[in-house]
Residue frames as a rotation matrix with the C-alpha (Angstrom) as fourth column:
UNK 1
-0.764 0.467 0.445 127.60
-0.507 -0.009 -0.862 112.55
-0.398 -0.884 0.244 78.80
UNK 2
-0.682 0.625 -0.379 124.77
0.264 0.694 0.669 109.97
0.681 0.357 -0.639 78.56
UNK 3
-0.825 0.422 0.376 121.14
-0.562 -0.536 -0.630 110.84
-0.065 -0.731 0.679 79.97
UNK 4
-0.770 0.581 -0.263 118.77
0.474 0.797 0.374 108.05
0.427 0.164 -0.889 81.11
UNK 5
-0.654 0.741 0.153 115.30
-0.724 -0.671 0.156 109.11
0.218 -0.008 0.976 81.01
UNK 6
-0.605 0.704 -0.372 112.28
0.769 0.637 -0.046 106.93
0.205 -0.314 -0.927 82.87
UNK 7
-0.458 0.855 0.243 108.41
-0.819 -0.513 0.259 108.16
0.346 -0.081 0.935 83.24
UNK 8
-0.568 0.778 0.269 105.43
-0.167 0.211 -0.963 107.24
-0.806 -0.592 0.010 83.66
UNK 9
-0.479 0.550 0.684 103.20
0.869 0.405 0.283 106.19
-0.121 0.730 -0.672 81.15
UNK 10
0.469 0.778 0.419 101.47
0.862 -0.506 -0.027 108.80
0.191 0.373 -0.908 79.09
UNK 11
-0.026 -0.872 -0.488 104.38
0.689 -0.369 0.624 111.29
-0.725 -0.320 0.610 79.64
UNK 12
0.853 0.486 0.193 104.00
0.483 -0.592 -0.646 114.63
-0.199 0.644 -0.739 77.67
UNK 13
0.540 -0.686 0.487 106.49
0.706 0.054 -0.706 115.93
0.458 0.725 0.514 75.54
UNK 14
0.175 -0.508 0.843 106.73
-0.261 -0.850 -0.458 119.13
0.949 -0.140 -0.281 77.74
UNK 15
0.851 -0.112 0.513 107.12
-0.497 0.146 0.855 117.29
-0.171 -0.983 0.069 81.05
UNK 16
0.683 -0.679 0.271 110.16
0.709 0.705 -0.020 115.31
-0.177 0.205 0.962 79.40
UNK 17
0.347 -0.457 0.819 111.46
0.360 -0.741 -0.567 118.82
0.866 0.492 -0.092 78.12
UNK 18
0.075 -0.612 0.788 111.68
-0.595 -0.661 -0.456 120.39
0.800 -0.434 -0.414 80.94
UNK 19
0.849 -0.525 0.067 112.42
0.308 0.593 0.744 117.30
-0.430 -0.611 0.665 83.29
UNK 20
0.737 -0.655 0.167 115.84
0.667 0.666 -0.334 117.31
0.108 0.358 0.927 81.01
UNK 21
0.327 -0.283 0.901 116.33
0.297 -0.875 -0.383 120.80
0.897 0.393 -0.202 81.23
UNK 22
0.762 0.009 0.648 116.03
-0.592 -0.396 0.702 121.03
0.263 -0.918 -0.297 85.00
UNK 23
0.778 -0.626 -0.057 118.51
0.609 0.727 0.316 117.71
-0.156 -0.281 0.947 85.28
UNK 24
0.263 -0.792 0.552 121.11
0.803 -0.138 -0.580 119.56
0.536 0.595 0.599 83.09
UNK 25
0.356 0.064 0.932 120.71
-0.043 -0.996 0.084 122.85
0.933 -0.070 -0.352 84.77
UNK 26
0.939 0.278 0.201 120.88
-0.333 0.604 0.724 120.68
0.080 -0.747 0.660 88.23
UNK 27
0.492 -0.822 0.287 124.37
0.799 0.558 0.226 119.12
-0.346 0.118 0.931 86.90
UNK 28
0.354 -0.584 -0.730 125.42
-0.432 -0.795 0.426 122.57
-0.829 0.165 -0.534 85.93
UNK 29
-0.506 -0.343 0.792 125.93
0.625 0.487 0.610 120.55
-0.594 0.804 -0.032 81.85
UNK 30
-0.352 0.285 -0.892 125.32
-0.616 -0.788 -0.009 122.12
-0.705 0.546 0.453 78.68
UNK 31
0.437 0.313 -0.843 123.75
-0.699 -0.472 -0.538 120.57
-0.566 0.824 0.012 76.14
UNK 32
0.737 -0.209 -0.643 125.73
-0.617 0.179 -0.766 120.14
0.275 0.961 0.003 73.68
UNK 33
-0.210 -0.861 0.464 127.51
-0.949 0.065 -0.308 117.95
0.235 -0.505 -0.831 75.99
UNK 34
0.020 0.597 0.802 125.29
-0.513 0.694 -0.505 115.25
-0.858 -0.401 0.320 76.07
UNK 35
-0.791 -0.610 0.038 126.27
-0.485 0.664 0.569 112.58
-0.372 0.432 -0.821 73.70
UNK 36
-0.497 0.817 -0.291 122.99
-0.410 0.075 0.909 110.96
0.765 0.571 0.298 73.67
UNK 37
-0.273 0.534 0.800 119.95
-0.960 -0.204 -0.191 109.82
0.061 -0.821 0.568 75.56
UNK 38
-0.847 -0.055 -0.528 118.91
-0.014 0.997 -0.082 105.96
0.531 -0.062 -0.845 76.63
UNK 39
-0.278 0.697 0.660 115.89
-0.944 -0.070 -0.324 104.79
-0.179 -0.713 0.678 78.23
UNK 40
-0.620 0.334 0.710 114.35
0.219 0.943 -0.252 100.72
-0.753 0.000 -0.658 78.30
UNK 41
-0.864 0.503 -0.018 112.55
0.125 0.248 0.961 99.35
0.487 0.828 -0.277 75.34
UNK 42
-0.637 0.703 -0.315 109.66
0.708 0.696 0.123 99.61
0.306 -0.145 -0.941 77.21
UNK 43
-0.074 0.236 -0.969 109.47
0.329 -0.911 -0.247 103.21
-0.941 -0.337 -0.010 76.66
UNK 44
-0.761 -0.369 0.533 109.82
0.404 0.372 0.835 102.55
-0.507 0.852 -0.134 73.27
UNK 45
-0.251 0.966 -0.057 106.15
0.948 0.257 0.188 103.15
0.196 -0.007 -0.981 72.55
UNK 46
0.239 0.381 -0.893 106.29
0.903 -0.426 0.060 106.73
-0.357 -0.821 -0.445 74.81
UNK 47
0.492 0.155 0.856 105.56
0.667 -0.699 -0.258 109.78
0.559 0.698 -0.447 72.05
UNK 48
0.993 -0.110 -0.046 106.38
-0.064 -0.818 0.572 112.15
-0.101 -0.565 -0.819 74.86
UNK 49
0.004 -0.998 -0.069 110.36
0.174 -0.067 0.982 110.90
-0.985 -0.016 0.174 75.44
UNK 50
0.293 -0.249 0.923 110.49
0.845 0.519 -0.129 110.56
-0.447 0.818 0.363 71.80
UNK 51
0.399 -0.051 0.916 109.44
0.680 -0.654 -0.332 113.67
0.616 0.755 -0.226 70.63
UNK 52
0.983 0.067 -0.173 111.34
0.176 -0.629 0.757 115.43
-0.058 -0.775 -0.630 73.38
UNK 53
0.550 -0.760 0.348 114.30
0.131 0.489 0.862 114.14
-0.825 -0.429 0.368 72.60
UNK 54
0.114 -0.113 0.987 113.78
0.992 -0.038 -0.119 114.63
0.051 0.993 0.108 68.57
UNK 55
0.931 0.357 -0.081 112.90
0.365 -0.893 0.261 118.74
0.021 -0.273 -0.962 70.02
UNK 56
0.710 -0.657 -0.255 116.84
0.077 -0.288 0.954 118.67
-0.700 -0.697 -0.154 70.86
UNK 57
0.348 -0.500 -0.793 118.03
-0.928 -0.061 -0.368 117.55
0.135 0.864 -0.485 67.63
UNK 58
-0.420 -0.804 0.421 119.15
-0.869 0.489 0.068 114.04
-0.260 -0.338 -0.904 69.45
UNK 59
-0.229 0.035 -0.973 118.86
-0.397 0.909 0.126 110.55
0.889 0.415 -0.194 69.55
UNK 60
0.043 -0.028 0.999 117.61
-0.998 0.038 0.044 107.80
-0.039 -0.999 -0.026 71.89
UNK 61
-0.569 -0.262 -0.780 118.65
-0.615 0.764 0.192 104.82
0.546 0.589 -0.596 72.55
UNK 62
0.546 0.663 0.512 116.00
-0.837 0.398 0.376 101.99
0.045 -0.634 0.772 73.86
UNK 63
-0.762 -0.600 -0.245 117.78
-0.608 0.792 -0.048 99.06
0.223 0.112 -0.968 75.65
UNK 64
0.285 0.552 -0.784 116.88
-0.089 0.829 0.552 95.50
0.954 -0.087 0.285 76.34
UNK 65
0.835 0.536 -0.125 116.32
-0.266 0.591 0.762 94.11
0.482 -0.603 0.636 79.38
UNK 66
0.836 -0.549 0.000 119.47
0.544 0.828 0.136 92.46
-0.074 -0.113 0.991 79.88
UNK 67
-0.187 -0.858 0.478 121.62
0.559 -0.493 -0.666 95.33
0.808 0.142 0.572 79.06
UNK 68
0.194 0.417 0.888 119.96
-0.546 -0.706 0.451 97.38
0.815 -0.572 0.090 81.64
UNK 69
0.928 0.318 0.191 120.24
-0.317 0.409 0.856 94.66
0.194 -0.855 0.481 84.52
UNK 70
0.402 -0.871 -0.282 123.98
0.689 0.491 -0.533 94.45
0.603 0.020 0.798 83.94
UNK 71
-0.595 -0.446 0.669 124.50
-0.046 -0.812 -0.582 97.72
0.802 -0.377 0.462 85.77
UNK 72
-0.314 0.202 -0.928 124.04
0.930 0.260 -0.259 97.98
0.189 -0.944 -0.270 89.23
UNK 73
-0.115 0.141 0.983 122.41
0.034 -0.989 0.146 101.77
0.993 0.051 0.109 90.36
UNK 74
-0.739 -0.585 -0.335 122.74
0.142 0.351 -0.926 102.88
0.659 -0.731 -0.176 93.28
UNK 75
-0.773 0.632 -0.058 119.40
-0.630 -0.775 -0.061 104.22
-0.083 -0.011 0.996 93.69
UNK 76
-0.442 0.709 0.549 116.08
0.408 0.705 -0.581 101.56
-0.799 -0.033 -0.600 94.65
UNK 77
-0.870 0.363 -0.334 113.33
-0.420 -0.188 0.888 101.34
0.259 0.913 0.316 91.52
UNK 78
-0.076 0.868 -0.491 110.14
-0.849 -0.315 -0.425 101.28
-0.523 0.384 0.761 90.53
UNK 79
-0.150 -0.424 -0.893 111.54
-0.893 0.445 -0.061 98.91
0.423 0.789 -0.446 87.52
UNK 80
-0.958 -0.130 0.255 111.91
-0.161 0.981 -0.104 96.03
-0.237 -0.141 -0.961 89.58
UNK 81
0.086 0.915 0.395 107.97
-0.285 0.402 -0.870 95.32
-0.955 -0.038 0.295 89.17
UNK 82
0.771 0.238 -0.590 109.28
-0.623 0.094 -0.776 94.78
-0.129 0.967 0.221 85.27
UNK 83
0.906 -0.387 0.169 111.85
0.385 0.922 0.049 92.79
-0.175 0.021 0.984 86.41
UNK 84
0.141 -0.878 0.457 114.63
0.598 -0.292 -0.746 95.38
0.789 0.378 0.484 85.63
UNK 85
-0.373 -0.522 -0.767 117.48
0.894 -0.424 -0.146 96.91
-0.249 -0.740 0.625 88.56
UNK 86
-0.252 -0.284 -0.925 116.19
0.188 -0.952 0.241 100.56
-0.949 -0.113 0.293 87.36
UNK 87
0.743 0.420 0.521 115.62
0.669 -0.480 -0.567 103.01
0.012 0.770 -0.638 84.16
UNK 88
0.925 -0.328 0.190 117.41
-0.200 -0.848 -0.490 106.26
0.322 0.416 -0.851 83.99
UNK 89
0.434 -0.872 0.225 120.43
-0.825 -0.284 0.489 105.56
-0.363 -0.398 -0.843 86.14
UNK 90
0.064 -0.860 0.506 121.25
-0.156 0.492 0.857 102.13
-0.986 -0.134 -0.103 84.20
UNK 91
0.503 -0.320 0.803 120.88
0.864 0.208 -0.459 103.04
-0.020 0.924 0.381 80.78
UNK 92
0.948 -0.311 -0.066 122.43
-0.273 -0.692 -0.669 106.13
0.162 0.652 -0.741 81.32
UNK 93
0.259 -0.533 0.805 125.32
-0.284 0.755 0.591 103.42
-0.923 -0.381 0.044 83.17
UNK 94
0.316 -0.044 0.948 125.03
0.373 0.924 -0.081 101.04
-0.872 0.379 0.309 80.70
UNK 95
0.922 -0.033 0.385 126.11
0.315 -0.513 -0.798 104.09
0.224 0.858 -0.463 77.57
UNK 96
0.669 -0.744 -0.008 128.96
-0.737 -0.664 0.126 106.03
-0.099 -0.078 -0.992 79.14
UNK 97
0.525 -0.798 -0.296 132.20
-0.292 0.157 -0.943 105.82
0.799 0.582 -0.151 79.09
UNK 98
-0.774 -0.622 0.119 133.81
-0.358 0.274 -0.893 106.07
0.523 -0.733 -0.434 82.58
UNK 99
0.003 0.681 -0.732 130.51
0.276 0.703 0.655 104.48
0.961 -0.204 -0.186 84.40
UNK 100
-0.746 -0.075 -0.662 130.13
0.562 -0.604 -0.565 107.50
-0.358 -0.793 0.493 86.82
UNK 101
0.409 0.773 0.484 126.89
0.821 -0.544 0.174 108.97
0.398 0.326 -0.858 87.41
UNK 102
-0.717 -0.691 0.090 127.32
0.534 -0.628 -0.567 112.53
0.448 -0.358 0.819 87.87
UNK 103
-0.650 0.607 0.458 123.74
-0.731 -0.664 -0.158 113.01
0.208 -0.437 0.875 88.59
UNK 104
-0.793 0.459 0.400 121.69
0.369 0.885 -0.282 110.32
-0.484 -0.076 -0.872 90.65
UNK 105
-0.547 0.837 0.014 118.40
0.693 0.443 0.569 109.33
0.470 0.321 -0.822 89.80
UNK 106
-0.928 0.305 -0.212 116.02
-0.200 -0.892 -0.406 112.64
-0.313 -0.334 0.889 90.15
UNK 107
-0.279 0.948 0.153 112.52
0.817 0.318 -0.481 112.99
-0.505 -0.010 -0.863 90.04
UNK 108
-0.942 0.143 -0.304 110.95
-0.173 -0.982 0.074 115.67
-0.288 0.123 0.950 88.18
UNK 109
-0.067 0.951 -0.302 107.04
-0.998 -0.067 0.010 115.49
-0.011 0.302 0.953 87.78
UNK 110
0.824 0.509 0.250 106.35
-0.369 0.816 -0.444 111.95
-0.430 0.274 0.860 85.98
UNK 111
0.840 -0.516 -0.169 109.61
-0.052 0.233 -0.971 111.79
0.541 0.824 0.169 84.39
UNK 112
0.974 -0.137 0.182 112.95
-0.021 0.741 0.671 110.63
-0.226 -0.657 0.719 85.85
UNK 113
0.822 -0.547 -0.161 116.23
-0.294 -0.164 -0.942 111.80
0.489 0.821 -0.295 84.69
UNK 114
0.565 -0.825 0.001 120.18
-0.009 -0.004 1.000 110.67
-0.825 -0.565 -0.010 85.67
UNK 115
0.677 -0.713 -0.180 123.54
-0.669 -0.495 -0.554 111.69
0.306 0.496 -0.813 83.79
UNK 116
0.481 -0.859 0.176 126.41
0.147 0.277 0.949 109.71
-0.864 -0.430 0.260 83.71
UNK 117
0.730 -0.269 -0.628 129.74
-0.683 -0.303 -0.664 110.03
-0.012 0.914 -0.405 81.83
């Protein structure tokens, strides 16, 4: 499982924590099922995802542009004002394997989570 993560700006580690926690809990996933996490370079910068993500023991990847806008979501964005189709639902697209979200694009507070595997 791959989990794309999008915020807001200025995102606090615990609003990323327990945005992910409610997603997973939401998708009925464990954990230790989650391969790793993705979000746009342009979160790159955003202590909160980081250290939220480091809290699990995981990894994130930040994509470019261009890798993100190859996937289609099915789910309108925010993003487009940066020129990109979306955040959570196409990097977590743009990682998996079978290219099936199993959780759209959710809101939780400031932070944004979808699952795909």
């Amino acid at each position: 499982m791959v989990v794309g993560v999008g915020s807001r700006r200025g995102v606090t580690r615990e609003e990323v924590r327990a945005a992910i926690e409610c997603a997973l809990r939401d998708a009925r996933i464990d954990l230790d099922c989650v391969k790793i996490f993705a979000s746009s370079r342009l979160k790159k910068d955003e202590a909160g995802i980081k250290d939220a993500i480091e809290s699990f023991g995981r990894e994130i990847v930040f994509l470019d542009d261009e890798t993100i806008n190859a996937h289609t979501p099915p789910s309108p964005s925010e993003a487009s004002r940066f020129n990109l189709v979306g955040v959570a639902e196409p990097c977590a697209l743009a990682l998996s394997e079978e290219k099936d979200l199993i959780l759209t694009k959710r809101r939780y507070g400031r932070v944004t989570i979808a699952i795909a595997r």
